[in-house]
N, C-alpha and C positions, 0 to 999 in steps of 0.2 A: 504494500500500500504506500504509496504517495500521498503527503500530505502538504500542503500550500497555504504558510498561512501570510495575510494582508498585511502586512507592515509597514504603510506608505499613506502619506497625506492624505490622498484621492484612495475611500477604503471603498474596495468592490462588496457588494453583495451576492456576487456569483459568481461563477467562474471567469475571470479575464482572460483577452485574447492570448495574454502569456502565458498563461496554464493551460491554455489548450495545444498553442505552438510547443511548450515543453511537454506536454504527451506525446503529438506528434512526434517528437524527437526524439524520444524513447524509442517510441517503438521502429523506427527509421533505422537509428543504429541498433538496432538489435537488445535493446536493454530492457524490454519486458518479455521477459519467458516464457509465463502463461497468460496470455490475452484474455483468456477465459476467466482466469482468476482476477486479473489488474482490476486493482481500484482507486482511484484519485479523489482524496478528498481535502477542502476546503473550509478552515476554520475563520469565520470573519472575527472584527473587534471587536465584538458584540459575544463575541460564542457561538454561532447560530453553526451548523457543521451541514456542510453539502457533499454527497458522493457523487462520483460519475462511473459506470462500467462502461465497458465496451461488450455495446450485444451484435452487434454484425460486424464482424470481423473482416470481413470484406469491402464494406461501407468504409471503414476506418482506414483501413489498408489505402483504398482509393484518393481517400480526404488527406493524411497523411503524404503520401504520393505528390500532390497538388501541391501542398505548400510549397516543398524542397526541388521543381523545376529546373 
């Protein structure tokens, strides 16, 4: 599990494009093992905690892909 927490002026309440560009980038170089298992979550300054899985893997694969052109 990945965790990301907000530590910055401008606090997200959800996931920012950075935390999804650093999934992306896990998984790009090879750094998440089990996709099936991966999970990413998100503590704001508040406490509030958000998860993200990855349910299609091929969707992901794709999205990932896109970014890194």
């Amino acid at each position: 599990m990945l965790i990301s927490i907000h530590m910055m002026l401008v606090h997200f309440l959800f996931f920012s494009p950075d935390d999804l560009f650093a999934m992306a980038g896990l998984y790009k170089s090879g750094n998440i093992k089990e996709l099936e298992n991966f999970v990413m979550g998100v503590v704001t300054n508040s406490g509030t905690q958000y998860y993200l899985v990855i349910d299609n893997i091929e969707n992901f694969g794709n999205f990932a892909e896109s970014l890194f052109l």
